[in-house]
N, C-alpha and C positions, 0 to 999 in steps of 0.2 A: 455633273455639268454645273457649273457656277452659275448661280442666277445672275439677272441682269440685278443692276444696282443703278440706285436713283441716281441725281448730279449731286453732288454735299453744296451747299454752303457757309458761311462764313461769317459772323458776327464781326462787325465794326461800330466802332465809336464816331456817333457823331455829332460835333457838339451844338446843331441846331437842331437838333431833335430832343424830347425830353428824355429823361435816364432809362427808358424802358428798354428793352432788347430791339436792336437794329441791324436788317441783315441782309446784305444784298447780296445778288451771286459770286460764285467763288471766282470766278473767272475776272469779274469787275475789278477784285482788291488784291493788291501785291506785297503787301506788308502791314504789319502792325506790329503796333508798338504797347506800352502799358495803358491802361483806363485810365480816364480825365482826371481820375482822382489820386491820382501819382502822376500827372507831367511833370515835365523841368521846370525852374523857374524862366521867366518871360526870355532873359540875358542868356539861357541856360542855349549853346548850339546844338542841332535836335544830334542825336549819337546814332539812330540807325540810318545806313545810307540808302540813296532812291534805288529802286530795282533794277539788278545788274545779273549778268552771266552768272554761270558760278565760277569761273575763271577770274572774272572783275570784280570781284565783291571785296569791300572795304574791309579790314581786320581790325578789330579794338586793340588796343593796347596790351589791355588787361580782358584778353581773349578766353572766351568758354575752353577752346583747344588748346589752348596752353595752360590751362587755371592748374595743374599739377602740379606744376614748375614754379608759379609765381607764388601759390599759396604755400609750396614747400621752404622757396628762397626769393623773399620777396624781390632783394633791388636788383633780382637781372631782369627784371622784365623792364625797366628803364633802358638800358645797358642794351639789351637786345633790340631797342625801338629807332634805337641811333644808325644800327646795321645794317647794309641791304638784305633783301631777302631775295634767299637763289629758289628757285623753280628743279625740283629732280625730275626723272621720265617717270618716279613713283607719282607723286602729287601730279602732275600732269597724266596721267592712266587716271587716278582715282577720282580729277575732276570732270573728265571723260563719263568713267562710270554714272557720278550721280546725275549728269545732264541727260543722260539713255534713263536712267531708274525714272528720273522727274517725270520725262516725257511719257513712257510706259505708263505709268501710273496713272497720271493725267489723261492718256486717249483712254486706260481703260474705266476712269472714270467722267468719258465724253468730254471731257473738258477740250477745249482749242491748246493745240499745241504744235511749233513746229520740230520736225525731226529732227537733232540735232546730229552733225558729221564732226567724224575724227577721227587722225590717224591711229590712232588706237584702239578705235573697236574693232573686236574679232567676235567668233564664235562664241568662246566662253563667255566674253563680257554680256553678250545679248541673251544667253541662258541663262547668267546670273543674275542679272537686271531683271528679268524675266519672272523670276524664282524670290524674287523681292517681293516686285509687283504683286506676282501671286500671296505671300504672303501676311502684306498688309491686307487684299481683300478677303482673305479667310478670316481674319481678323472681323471686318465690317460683317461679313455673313453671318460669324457667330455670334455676333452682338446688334441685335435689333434695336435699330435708332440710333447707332451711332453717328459722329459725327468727324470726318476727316477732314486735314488741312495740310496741303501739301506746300514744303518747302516755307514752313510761317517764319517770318520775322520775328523774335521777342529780343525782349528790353528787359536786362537786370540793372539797370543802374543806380537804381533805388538800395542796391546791395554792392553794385564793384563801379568805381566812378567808369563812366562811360562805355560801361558794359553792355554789348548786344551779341545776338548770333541767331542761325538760321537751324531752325530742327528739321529734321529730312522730312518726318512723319511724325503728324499730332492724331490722336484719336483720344474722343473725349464720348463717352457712355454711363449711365447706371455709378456717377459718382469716382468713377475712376478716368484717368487721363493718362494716355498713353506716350511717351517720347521713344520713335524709334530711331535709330541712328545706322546708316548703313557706312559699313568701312569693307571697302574691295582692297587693302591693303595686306599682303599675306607674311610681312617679317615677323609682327608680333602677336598673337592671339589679346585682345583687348578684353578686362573684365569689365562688366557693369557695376558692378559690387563697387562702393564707394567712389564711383569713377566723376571724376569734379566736374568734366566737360558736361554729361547726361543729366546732372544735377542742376548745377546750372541754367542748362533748357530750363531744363522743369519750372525753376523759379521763375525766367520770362513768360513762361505758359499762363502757370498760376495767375502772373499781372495781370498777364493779357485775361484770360477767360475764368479767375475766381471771380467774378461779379457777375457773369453770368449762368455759369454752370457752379451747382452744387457740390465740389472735387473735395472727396474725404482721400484719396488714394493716388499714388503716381506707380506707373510702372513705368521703368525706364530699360531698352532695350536694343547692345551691340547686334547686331545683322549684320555675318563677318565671313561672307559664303568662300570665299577664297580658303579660310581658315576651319571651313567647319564649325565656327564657332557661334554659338546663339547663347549669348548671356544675359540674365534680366536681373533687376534689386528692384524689388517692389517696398515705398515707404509710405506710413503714413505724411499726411500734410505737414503735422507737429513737428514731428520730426524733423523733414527737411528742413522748414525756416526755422529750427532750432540751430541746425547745422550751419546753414547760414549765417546766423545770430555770431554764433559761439566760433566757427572757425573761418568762415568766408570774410566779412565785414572785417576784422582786425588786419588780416593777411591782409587784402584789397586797401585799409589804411596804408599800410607799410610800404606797400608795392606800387604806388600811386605816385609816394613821395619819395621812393627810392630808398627808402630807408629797411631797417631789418638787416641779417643777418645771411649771409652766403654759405649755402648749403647744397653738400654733393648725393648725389644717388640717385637711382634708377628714373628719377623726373631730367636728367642732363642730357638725355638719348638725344633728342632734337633741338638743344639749344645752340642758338647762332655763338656763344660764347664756351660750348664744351673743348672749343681745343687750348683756348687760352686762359681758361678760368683757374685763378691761384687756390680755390677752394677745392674745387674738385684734382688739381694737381697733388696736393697736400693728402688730402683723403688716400690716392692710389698710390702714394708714396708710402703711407705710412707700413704697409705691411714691408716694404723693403728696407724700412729703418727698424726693422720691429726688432729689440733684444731676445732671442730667445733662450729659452733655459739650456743648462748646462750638458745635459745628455747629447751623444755625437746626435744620435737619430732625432725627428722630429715628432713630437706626441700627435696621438690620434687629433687632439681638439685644434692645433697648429696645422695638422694638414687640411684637415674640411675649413679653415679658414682661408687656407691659400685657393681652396678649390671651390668655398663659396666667393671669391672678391676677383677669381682668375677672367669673368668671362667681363666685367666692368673694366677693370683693368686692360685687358684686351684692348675693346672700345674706345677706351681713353689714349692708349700710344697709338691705336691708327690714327685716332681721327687729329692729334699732333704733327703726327708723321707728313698726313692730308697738307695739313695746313702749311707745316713750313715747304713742302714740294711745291704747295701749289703758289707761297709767296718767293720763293726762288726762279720758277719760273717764269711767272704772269707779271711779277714787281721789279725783278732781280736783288731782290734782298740776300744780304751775303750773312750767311749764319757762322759765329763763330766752331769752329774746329770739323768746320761742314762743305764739302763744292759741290758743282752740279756735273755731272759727265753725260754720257751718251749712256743707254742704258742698252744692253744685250737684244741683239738681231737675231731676227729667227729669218730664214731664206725663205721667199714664196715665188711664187709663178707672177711670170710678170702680163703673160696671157694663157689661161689654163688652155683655150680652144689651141693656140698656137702651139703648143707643147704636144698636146696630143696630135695634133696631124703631123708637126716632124717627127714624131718617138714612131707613129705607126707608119709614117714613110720610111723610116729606118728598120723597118721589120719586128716591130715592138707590139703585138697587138691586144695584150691585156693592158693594159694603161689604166682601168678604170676602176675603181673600189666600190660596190654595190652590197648596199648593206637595208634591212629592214628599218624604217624610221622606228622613233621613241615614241611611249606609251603615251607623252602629253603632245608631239606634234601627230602624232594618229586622233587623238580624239579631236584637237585643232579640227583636222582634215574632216574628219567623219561627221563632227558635232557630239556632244555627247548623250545623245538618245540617241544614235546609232551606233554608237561606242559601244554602248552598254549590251543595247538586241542583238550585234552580229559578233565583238569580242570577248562580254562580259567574261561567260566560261572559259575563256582561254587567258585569263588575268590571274595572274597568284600575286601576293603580297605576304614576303615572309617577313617575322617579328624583325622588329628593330634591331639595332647592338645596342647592348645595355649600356646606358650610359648614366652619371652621378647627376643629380640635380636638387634644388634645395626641399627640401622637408615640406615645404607648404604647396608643392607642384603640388596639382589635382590628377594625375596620371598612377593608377597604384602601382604600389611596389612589387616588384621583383624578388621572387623566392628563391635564393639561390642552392647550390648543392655543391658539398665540396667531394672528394674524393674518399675521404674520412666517415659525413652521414652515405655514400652510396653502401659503403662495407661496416656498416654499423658499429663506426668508432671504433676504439683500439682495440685491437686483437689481445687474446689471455697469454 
């Protein structure tokens, strides 16, 4: 049984008070920003915005969530700021999510909160939110005296011009400070391991609470339940603002003024500029321009290059493809050696109820296809602690198909057998 757990509060800066620790309830303050001893200058407009949904929250330019991208290829992040930005049913699910986690968290630490509604929670969302929740409080349990901060404001601008963002979960104990980050997104399993965004936090944490708390330690930590996935990078303090120093701050020059250097690879996945970008076109081309050597067949090191660059490559002609459909379409831009047509009709029911009462007034009386639901709209139905108690046993999961993936996947390898080691090699 989980013990009860006190209400946290919250250290804020106040500047009629004298420098000693200042700390009112956590419910009272909705944001902070760095200590007085790094504000903006007077001129300077403040860069974190007043408290909003999480749907309405301002985006920096030079965003903790994009910092991948910007630190890999500085001037799209200009280039991207000019663009509207479109809304998927992923990012709308996922800002769904953290307003249920916020609120979870929040009643289960007495804090006032109202419930928030949306068409997209379901079962699973409220389990996993759920399974968050619980897991930041194991957290607090195991560590006496910690101290949580849900949903905190921090300020890196001191490091990326007008850099702010929002960390899900701060917990700050015994010297170490925690950044957790939850992603209910399930296309790509997210490391923590040098990951820019978690870092990032960490440095507005630092601002914010190195002058109060004694922080030798960051732990920074993806929470990716969709994915199964729990990744952490634990670093010292040195380190980071070394990293900062040496790789953040120059990027963040470059990228501020648009300047640097356009650069393709796996930071393009979500840029507003990946279906028209010359740089990243050039990159996926190049293997189709590649000379290769003379021999009909293709060498071993020529095929794992085709089959490490096939699945970016991929990527890159849909989301082309996206873009000229969708400005043919929505614009009527006319592409050369390209039209628009009708695209292939599949026949459906124009009233299924109707259908079936004339087919079985016609003496038609199986009409109907009746089939057992899927493994995830059953657990939908059930919830999944009744999933588990009434189908678990009757659930198999056979291996995979083996499939190639690159060298540094963290999934072991596969032992394979040919028909040669089963008959112990060639015969006398």
């Amino acid at each position: 049984m989980r013990p009860e757990l006190n209400k946290k509060s919250v250290p804020i800066n106040d500047k009629s008070a004298p420098p000693s620790r200042t700390r009112v309830p956590f419910e009272q303050v909705e944001s902070f920003g760095r200590m007085a001893a790094a504000e903006p200058e007077p001129d300077t407009p403040p860069t974190i915005p007043p408290p909003e949904g999480h749907a309405d929250r301002a985006h920096a330019i030079l965003s903790a969530s994009s910092a991948a991208r910007w630190i890999a290829c500085p001037p799209s992040a200009l280039l991207e700021a000019d663009l509207p930005d479109t809304e998927s049913d992923a990012s709308r699910q996922g800002t769904a999510a953290h307003e249920l986690a916020e609120h979870n968290l929040r009643r289960a630490m007495k804090l006032r909160s109202d419930r928030p509604t949306s068409e997209w929670q379901d079962d699973e969302m409220e389990e996993l939110t759920d399974a968050y929740r619980d897991y930041i409080l194991t957290i607090l349990e195991e560590t006496p005296g910690a101290e949580l901060f849900i949903e905190q404001r921090v300020d890196f601008s001191h490091i990326v011009p007008g850099g702010f963002g929002t960390c899900d979960a701060v917990i700050i104990a015994d010297g170490t400070m925690d950044i957790i980050d939850l992603k209910y997104g399930q296309g790509v399993a997210v490391d923590a391991t040098g990951n820019p965004q978690l870092r990032l936090y960490a440095l507005g944490a630092l601002g914010a609470f190195g002058m109060l708390y004694d922080i030798h330690t960051i732990r920074m930590t993806i929470y990716q339940p969709r994915r199964h996935n729990l990744s952490t990078e634990t670093l010292g303090v040195a380190v980071l603002t070394d990293w900062a120093r040496t790789t953040v701050e120059p990027a963040a020059a470059l990228a501020a003024n648009g300047d640097g250097n356009f650069v393709a690879g796996d930071h393009c996945g979500f840029c507003k500029l990946r279906a028209t970008c010359r740089a990243r076109a050039e990159e996926n081309l190049t293997i189709a321009r590649h000379e290769f050597a003379d021999p009909v067949e293709l060498t071993d090191e020529e095929i794992a290059d085709i089959v490490l660059r096939a699945p970016e490559i991929t990527k890159w002609l849909k989301a082309v493809e996206a873009h000229a459909a969708s400005a043919a379409i929505n614009q009527g831009h006319q592409w050369p050696g390209l039209k628009l047509v009708a695209g292939r009709a599949v026949r459906k029911y124009a009233d299924e109820a109707a259908v079936a009462k004339a087919a079985e007034a016609a003496g038609y009386a199986d009409v109907w296809d009746r089939k057992l639901i899927g493994i995830t709209a059953m657990q939908k139905l059930m919830g999944k602690k009744a999933f588990d108690e009434v189908l678990g046993d009757l659930i198999t999961k056979p291996d995979g198909k083996p499939t190639l993936v690159p060298a540094s996947d963290r999934r072991p390898a596969l032992e394979t057998h040919t028909a040669e080691d089963d008959f112990g090699g060639d015969s006398a």
